[in-house]
DRENZA-78451 format. One record per atom (N, C-alpha, C): x, y, z; residue number from 1; atom name. Coordinates in pm, whole numbers, plus 50000, padded with zeros to 5 digits. Layout:
N
{{X; Y; Z}; NUM; CA},
...
END
This chain:
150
{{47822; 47698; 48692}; 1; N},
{{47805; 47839; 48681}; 1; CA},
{{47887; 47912; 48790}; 1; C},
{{47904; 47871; 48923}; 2; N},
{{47958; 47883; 49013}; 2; CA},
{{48127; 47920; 48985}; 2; C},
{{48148; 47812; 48913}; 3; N},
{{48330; 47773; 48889}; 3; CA},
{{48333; 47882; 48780}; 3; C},
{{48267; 47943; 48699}; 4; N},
{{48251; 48008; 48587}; 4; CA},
{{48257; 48168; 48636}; 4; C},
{{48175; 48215; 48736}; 5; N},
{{48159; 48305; 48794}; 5; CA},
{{48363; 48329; 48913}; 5; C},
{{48369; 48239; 48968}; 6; N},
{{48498; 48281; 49005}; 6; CA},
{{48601; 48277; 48933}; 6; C},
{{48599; 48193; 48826}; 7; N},
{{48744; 48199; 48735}; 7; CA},
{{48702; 48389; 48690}; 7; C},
{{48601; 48437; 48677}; 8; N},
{{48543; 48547; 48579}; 8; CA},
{{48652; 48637; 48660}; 8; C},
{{48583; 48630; 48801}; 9; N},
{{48640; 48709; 48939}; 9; CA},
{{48765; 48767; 48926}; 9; C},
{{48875; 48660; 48959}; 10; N},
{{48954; 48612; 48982}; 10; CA},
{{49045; 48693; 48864}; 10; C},
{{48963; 48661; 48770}; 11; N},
{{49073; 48739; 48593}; 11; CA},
{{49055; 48887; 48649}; 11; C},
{{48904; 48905; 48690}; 12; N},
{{48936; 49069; 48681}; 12; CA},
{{48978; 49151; 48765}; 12; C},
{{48991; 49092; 48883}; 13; N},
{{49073; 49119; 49044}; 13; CA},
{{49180; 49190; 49009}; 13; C},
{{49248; 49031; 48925}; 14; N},
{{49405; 49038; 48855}; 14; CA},
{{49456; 49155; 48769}; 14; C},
{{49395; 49213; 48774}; 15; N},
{{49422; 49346; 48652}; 15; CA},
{{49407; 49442; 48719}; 15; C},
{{49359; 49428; 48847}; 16; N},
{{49283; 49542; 48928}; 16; CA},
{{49369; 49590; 49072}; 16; C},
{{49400; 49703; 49111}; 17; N},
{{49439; 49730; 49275}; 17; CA},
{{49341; 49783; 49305}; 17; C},
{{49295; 49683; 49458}; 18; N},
{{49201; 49759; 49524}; 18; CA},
{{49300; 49823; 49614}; 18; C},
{{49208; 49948; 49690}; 19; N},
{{49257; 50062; 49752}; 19; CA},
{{49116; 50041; 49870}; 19; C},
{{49244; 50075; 50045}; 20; N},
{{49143; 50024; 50121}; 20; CA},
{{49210; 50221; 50203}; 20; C},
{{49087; 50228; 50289}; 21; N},
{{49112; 50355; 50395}; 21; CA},
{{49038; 50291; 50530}; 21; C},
{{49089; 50324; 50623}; 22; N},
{{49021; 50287; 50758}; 22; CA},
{{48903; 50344; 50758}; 22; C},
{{48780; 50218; 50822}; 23; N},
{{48642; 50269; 50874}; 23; CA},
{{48654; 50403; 50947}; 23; C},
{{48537; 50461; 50955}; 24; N},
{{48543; 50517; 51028}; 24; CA},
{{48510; 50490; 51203}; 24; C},
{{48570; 50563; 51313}; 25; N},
{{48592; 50549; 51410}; 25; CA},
{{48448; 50445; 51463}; 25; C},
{{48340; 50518; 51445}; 26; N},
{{48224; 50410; 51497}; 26; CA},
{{48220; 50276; 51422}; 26; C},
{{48282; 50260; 51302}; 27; N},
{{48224; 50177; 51252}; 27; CA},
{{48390; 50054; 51242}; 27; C},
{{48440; 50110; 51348}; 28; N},
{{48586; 49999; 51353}; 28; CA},
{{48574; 49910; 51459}; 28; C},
{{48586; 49791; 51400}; 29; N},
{{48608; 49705; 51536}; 29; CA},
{{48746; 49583; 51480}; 29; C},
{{48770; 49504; 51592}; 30; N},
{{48920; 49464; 51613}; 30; CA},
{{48958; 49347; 51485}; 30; C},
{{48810; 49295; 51401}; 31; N},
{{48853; 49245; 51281}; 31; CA},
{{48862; 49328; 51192}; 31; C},
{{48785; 49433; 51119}; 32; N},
{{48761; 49470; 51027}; 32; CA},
{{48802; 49642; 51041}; 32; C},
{{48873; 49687; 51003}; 33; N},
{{48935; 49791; 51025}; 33; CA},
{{48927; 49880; 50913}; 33; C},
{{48958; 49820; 50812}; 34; N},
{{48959; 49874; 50692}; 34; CA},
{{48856; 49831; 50610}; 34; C},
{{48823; 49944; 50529}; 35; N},
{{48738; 49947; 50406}; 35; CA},
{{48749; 49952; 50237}; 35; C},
{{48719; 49900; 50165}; 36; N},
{{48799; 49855; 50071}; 36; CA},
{{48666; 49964; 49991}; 36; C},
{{48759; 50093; 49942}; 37; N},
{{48713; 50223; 49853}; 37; CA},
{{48699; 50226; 49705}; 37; C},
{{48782; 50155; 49635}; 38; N},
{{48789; 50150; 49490}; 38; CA},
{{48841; 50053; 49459}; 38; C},
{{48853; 50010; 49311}; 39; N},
{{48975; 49895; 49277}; 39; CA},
{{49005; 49958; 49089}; 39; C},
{{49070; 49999; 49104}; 40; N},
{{49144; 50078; 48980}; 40; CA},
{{49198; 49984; 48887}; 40; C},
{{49208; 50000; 48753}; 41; N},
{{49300; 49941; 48694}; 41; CA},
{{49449; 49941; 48713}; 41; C},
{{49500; 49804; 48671}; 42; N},
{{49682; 49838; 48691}; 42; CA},
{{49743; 49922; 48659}; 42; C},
{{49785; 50035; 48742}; 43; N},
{{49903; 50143; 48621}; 43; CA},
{{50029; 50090; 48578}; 43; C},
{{50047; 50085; 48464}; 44; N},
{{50132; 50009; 48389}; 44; CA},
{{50286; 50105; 48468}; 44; C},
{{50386; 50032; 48486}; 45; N},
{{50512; 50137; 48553}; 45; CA},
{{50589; 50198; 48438}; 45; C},
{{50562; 50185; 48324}; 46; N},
{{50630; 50223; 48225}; 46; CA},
{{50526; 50358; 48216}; 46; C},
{{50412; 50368; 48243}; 47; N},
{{50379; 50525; 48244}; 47; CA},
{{50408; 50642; 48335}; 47; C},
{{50526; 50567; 48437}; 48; N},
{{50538; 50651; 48512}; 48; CA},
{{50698; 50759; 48471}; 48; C},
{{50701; 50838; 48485}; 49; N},
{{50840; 50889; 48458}; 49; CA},
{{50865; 50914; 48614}; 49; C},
{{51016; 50820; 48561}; 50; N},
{{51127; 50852; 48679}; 50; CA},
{{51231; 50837; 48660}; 50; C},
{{51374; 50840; 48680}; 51; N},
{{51515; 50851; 48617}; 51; CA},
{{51516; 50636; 48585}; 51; C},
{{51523; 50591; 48523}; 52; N},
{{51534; 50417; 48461}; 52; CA},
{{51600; 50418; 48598}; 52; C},
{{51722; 50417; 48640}; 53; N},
{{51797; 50394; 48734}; 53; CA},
{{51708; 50372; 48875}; 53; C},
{{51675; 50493; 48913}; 54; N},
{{51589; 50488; 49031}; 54; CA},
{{51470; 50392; 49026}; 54; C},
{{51409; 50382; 48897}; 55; N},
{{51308; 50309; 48905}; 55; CA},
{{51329; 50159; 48928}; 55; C},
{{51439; 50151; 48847}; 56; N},
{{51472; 49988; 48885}; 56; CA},
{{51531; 49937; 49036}; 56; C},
{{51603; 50023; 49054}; 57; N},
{{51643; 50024; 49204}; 57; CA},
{{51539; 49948; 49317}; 57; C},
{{51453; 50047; 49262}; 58; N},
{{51308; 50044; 49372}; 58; CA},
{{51242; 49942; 49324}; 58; C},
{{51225; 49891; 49234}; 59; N},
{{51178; 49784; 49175}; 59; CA},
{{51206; 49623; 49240}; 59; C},
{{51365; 49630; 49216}; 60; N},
{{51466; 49550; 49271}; 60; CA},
{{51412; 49522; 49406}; 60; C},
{{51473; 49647; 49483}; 61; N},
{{51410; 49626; 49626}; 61; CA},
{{51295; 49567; 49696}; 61; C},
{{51192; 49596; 49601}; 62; N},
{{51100; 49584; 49664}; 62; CA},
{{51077; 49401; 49627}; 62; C},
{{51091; 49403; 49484}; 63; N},
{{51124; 49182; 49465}; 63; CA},
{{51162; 49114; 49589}; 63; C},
{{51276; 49197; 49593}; 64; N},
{{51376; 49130; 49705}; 64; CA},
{{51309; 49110; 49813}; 64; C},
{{51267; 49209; 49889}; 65; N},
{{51195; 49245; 50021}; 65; CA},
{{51094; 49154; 49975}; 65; C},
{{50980; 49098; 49878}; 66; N},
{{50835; 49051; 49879}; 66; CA},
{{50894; 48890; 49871}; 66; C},
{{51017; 48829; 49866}; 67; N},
{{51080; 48738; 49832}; 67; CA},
{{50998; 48617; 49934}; 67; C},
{{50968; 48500; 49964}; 68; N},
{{50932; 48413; 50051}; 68; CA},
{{51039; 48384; 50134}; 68; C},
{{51174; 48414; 50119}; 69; N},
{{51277; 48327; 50222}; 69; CA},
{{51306; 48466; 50274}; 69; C},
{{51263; 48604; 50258}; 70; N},
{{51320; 48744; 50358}; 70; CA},
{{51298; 48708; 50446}; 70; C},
{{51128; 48682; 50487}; 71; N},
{{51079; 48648; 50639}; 71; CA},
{{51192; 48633; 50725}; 71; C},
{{51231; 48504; 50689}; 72; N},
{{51349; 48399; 50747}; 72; CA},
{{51447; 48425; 50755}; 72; C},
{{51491; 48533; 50691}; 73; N},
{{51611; 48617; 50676}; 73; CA},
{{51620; 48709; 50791}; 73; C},
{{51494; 48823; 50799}; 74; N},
{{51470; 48880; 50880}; 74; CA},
{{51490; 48848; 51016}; 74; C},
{{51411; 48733; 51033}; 75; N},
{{51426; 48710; 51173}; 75; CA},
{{51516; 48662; 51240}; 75; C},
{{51571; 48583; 51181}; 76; N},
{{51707; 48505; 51194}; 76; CA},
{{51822; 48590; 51246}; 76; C},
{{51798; 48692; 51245}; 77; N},
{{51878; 48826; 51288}; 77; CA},
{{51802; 48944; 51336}; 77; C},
{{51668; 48903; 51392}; 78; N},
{{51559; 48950; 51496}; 78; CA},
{{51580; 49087; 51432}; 78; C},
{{51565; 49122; 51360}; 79; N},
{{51526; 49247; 51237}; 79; CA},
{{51408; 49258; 51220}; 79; C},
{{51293; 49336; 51223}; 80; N},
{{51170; 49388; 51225}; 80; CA},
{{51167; 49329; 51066}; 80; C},
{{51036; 49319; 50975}; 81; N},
{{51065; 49308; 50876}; 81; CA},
{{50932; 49383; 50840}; 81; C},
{{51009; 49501; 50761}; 82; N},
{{50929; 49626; 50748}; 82; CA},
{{51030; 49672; 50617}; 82; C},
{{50972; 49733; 50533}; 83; N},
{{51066; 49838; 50394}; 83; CA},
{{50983; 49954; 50436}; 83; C},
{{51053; 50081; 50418}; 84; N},
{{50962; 50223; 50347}; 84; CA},
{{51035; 50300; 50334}; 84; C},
{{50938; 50338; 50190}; 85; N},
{{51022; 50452; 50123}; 85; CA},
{{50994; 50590; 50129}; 85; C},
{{51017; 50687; 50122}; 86; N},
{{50997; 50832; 50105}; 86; CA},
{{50986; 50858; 50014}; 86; C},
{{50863; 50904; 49944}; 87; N},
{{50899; 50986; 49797}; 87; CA},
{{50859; 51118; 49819}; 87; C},
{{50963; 51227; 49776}; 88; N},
{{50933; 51354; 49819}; 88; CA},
{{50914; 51444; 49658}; 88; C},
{{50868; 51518; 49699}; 89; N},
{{50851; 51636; 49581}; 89; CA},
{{50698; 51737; 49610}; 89; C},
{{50724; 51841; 49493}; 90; N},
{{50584; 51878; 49502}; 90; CA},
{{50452; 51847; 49420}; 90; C},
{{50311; 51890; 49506}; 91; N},
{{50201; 51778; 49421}; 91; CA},
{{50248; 51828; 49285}; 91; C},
{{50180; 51660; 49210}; 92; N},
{{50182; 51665; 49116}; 92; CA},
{{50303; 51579; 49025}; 92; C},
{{50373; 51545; 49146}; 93; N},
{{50511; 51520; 49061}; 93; CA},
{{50531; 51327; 49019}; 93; C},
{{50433; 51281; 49075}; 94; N},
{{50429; 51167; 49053}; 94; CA},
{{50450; 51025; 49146}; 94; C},
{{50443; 51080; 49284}; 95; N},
{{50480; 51026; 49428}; 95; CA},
{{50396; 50871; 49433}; 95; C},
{{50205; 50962; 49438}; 96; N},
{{50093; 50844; 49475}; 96; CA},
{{50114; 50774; 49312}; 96; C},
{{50128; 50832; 49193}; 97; N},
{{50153; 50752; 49087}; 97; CA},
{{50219; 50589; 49057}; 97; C},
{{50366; 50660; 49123}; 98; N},
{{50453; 50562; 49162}; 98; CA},
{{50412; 50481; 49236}; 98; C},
{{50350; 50496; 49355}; 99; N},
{{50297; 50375; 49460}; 99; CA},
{{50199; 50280; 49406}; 99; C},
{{50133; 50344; 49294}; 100; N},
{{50031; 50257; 49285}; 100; CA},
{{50072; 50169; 49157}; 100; C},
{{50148; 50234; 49070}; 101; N},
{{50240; 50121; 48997}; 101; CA},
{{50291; 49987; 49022}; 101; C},
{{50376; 50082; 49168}; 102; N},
{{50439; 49941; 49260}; 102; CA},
{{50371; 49824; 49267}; 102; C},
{{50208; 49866; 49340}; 103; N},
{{50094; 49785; 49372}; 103; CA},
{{50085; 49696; 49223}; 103; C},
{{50045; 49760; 49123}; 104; N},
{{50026; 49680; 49064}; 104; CA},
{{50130; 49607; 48995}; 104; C},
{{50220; 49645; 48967}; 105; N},
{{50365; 49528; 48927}; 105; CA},
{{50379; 49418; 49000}; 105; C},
{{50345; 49413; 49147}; 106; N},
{{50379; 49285; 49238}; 106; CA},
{{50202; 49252; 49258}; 106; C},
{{50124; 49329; 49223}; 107; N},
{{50015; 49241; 49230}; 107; CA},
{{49952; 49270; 49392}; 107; C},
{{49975; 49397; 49468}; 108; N},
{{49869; 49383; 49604}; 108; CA},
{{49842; 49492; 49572}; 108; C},
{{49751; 49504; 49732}; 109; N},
{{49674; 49608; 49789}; 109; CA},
{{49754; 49742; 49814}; 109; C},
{{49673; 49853; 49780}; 110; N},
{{49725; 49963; 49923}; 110; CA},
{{49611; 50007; 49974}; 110; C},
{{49645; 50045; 50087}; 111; N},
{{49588; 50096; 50249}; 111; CA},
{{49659; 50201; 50226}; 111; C},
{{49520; 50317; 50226}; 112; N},
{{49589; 50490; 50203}; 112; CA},
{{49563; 50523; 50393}; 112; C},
{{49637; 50595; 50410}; 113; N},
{{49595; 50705; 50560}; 113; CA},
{{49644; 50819; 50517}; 113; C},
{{49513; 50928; 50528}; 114; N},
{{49571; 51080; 50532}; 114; CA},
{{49602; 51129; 50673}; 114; C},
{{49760; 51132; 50729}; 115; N},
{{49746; 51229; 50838}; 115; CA},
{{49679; 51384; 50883}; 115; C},
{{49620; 51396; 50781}; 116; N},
{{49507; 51503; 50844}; 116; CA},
{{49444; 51463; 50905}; 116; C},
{{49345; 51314; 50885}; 117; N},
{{49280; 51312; 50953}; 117; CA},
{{49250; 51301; 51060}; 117; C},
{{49153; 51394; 51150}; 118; N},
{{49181; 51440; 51245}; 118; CA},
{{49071; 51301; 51339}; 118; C},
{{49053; 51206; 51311}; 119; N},
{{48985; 51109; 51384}; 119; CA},
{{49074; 50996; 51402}; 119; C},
{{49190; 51022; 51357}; 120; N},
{{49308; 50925; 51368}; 120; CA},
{{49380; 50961; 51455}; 120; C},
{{49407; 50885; 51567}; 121; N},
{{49521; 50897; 51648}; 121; CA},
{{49601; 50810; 51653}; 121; C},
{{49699; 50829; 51741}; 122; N},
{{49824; 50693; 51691}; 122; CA},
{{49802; 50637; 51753}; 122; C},
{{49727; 50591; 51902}; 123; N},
{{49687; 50447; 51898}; 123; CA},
{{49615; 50382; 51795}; 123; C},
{{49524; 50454; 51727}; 124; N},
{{49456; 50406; 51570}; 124; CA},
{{49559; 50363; 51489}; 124; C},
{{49667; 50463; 51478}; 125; N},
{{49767; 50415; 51347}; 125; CA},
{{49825; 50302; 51438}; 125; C},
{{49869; 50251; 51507}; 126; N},
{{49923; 50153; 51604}; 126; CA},
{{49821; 50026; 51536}; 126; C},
{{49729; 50045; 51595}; 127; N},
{{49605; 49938; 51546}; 127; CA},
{{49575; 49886; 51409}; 127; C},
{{49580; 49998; 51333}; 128; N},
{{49547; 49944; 51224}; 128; CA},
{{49665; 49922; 51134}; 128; C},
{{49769; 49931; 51180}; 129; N},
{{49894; 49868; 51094}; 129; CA},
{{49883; 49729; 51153}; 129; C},
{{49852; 49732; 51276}; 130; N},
{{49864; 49549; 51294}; 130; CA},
{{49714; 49478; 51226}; 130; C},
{{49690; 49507; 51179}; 131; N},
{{49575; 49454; 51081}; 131; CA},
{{49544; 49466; 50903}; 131; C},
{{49737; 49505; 50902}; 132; N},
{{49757; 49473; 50777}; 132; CA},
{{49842; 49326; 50714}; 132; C},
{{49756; 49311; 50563}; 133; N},
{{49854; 49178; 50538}; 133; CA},
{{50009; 49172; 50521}; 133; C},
{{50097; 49094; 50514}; 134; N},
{{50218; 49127; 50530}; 134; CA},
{{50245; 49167; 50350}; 134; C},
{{50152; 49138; 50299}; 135; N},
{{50189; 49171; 50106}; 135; CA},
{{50099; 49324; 50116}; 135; C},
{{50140; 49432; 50138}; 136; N},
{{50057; 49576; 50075}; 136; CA},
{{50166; 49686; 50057}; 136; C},
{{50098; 49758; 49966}; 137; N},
{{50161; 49925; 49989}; 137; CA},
{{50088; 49987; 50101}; 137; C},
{{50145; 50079; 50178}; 138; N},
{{50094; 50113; 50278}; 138; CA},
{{50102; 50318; 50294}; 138; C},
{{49984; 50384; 50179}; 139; N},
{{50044; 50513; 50152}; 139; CA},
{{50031; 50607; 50233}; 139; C},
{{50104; 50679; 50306}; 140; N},
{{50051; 50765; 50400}; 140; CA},
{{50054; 50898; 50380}; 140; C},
{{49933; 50953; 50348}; 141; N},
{{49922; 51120; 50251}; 141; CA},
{{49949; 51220; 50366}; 141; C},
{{49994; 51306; 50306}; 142; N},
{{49984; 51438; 50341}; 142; CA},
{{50082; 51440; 50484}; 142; C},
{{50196; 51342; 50441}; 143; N},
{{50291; 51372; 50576}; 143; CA},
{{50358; 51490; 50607}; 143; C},
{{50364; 51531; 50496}; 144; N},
{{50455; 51727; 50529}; 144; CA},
{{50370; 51789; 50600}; 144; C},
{{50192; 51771; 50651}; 145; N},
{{50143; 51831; 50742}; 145; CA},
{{50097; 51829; 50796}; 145; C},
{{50142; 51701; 50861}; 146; N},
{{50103; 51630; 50959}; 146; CA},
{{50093; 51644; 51129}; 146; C},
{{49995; 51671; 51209}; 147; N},
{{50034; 51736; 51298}; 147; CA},
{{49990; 51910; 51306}; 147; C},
{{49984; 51955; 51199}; 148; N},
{{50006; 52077; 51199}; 148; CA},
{{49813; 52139; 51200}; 148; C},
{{49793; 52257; 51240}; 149; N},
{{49629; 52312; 51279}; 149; CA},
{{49677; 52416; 51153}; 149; C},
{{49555; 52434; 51076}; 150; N},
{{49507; 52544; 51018}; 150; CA},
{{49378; 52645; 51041}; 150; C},
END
């Protein structure tokens, strides 16, 4: 029943992106940082509109970059081994869409941070990037106002 129950798991994981956001401040400590908020179905990338060109591009890239021999590539020429992209526009246009496509085409996680939030500081963002796996999307909302008091 056991072996029955994780194969079950395991199928429905696979179809699924979970989406994690940092604990909150009291409730962070140096293992567990993040909190795992939802787990959505896959958005298929063919529902996303974006020019074919660009999409494959980014597609490409990102294979490449998730590849097992980059690591080795990377370092071998003491290169940080980090990708990120910018997607700009206004809401609505299909930015967090796209990311979470990504997620699910290669099959990981994303870890959202809103820079509003105002309980985040960058020793936090410091911290809790080093307590990510080296396979995630990593989305960071609301960067156009970031910093900024209303």
């Amino acid at each position: 029943m056991l072996a029955d129950a994780k194969v079950l798991y395991y199928q429905d994981t696979s179809h699924k992106t979970t989406i994690y956001r940092p604990r909150s401040k009291e409730q962070r400590r140096d293992y567990n940082m993040w909190q795992q908020v939802a787990r959505r179905p896959v958005r298929p990338i063919r529902t996303v509109v974006l020019d074919a060109k660009e999409k494959h591009d980014v597609l490409s890239d990102v294979n490449e970059y998730l590849h097992p021999a980059t690591p080795r590539w990377y370092a071998s020429r003491g290169i940080p081994l980090r990708r990120g992209y910018l997607f700009h526009g206004p809401p609505g246009t299909g930015k967090t869409s796209f990311s979470f496509a990504l997620a699910g085409v290669f099959g990981i996680d994303i870890f959202v941070i809103s820079l509003q939030d105002i309980s985040i500081t960058e020793e936090d963002l410091a911290v809790l990037f080093t307590k990510l796996p080296r396979r995630c999307v990593i989305l960071l909302e609301d960067i156009d106002t970031a910093g900024l008091h209303r």
